[in-house]
C-alpha positions in Angstrom: -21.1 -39.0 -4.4 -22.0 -39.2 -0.1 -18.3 -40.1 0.0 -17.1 -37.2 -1.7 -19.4 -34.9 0.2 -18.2 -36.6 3.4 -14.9 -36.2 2.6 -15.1 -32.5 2.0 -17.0 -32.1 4.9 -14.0 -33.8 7.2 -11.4 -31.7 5.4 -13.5 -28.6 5.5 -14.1 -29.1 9.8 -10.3 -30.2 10.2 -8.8 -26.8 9.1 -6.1 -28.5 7.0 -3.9 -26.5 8.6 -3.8 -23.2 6.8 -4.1 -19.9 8.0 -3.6 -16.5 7.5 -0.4 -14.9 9.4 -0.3 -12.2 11.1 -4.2 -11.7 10.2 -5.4 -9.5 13.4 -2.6 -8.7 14.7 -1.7 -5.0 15.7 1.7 -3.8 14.9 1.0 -0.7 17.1 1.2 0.1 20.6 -2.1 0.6 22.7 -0.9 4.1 23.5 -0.9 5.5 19.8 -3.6 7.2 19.0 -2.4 10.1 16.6 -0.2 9.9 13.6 2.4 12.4 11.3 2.7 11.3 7.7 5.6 14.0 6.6 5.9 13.7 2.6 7.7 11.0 1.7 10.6 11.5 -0.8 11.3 11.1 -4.3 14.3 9.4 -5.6 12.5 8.9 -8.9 12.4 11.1 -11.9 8.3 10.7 -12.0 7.0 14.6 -10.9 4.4 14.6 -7.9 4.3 11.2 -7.5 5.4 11.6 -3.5 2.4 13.9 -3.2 0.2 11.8 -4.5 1.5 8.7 -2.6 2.0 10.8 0.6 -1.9 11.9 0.5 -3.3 9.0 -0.2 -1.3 7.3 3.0 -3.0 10.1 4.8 -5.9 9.8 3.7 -6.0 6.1 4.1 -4.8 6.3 7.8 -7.8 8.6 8.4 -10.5 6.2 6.8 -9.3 3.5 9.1 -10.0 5.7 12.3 -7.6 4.0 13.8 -5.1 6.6 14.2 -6.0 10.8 14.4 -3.8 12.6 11.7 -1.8 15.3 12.7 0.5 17.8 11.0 2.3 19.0 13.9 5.2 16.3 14.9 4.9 17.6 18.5 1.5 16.0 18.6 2.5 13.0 17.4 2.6 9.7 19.0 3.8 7.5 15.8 5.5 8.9 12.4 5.3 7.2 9.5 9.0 8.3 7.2 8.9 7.3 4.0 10.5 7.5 0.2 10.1 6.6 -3.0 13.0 4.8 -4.6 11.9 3.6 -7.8 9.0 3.9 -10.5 8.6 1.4 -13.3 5.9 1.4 -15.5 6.0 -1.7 -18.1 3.6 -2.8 -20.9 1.8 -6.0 -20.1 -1.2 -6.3 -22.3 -1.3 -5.8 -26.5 -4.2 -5.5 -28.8 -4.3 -6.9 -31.9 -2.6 -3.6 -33.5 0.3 -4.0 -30.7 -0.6 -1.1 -28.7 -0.3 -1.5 -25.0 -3.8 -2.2 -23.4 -2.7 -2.9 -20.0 0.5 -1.5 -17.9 1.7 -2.8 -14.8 3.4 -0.3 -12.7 6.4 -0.9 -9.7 7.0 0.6 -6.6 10.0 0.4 -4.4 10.3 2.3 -1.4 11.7 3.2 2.0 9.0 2.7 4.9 10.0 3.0 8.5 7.1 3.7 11.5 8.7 5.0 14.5 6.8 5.7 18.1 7.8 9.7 18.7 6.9 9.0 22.3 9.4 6.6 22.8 12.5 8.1 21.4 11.6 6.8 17.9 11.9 3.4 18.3 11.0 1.7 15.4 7.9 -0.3 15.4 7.5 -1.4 11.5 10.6 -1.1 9.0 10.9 -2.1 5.3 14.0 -1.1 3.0 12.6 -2.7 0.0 8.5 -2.2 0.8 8.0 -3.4 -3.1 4.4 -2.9 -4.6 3.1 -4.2 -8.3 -0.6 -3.0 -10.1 -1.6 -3.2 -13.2 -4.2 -1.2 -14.6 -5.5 -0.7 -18.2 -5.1 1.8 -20.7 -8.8 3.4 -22.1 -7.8 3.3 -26.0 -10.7 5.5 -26.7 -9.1 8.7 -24.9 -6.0 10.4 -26.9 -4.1 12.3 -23.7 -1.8 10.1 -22.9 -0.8 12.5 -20.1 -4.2 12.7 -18.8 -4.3 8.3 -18.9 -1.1 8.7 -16.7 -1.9 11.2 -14.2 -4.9 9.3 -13.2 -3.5 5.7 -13.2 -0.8 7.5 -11.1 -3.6 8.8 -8.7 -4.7 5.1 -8.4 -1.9 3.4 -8.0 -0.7 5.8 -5.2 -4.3 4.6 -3.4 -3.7 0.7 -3.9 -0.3 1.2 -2.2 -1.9 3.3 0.5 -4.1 0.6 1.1 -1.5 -2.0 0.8 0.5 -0.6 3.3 -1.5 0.5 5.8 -3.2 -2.9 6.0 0.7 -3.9 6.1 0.9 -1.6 9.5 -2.0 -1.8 11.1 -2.7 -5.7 10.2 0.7 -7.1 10.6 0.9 -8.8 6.9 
């Protein structure tokens, strides 16, 4: 039993060599200190779904206080261009009766982060930024449309989080 927790011990001190890339790092410039989100567009058939992801990007950027939000591009020292390629939603989860429980839903989309104060050179690029959730269905409510519109409105803020913390974290 000492051995083991000896052992441990060692390999816990010695690092074992794993770590975390780009953990710390920031993607952005020193000098970028405000930020244009422009809505992103929707190649996908799914209605509102760039408003809802375009907000909650905003609105993520904004609860970082990193970055100052602005709406005007001339005031702009980074802007963030973005679309929405595809929208998948897929049952993942069954009851007994066979009725979906649990639905993962798939993002693809276009993400590009230029600095506007230096001829839009691109600082963080991604043709094929891909992002997977699943989230479950409540099996006591009866609109579906209602059980869609707010897993939409949820998924849009996990991939507002996911990508910011791709931005401003360098993962």
């Amino acid at each position: 039993m000492m051995k083991r927790l000896a052992l441990a011990a060692l390999l816990a001190l010695s690092g074992c060599g794993y770590a975390l890339v780009g953990h710390g790092t920031n993607l952005l410039p020193p000098n970028v200190k405000t930020i244009e989100v422009p809505a992103f567009v929707n190649r996908t058939t799914r209605v509102e779904l760039e408003q809802r992801v375009t907000q909650a990007v905003a609105d993520e950027f904004v609860s970082r206080g990193r970055l100052r939000l602005v709406t005007n591009p001339k005031e702009a020292d980074a802007v963030l261009h973005g679309s929405i390629d595809s929208f998948a939603i897929y049952p993942v989860g069954f009851n007994s009766q066979g009725r979906a429980t649990q639905y993962q839903v798939a993002i693809t989309a276009k993400i590009e982060l230029v600095d506007h104060r230096a001829d839009d050179k691109v600082l963080w690029k991604n043709d094929q930024y891909r992002f997977t959730e699943n989230y479950q269905v409540n099996l006591e409510s009866t609109d579906a449309f209602d059980q869609e519109s707010r897993a939409i409105r949820e998924i849009a803020v996990r991939f507002a989080e996911t990508l910011v913390t791709s931005l401003l974290e360098g993962f």
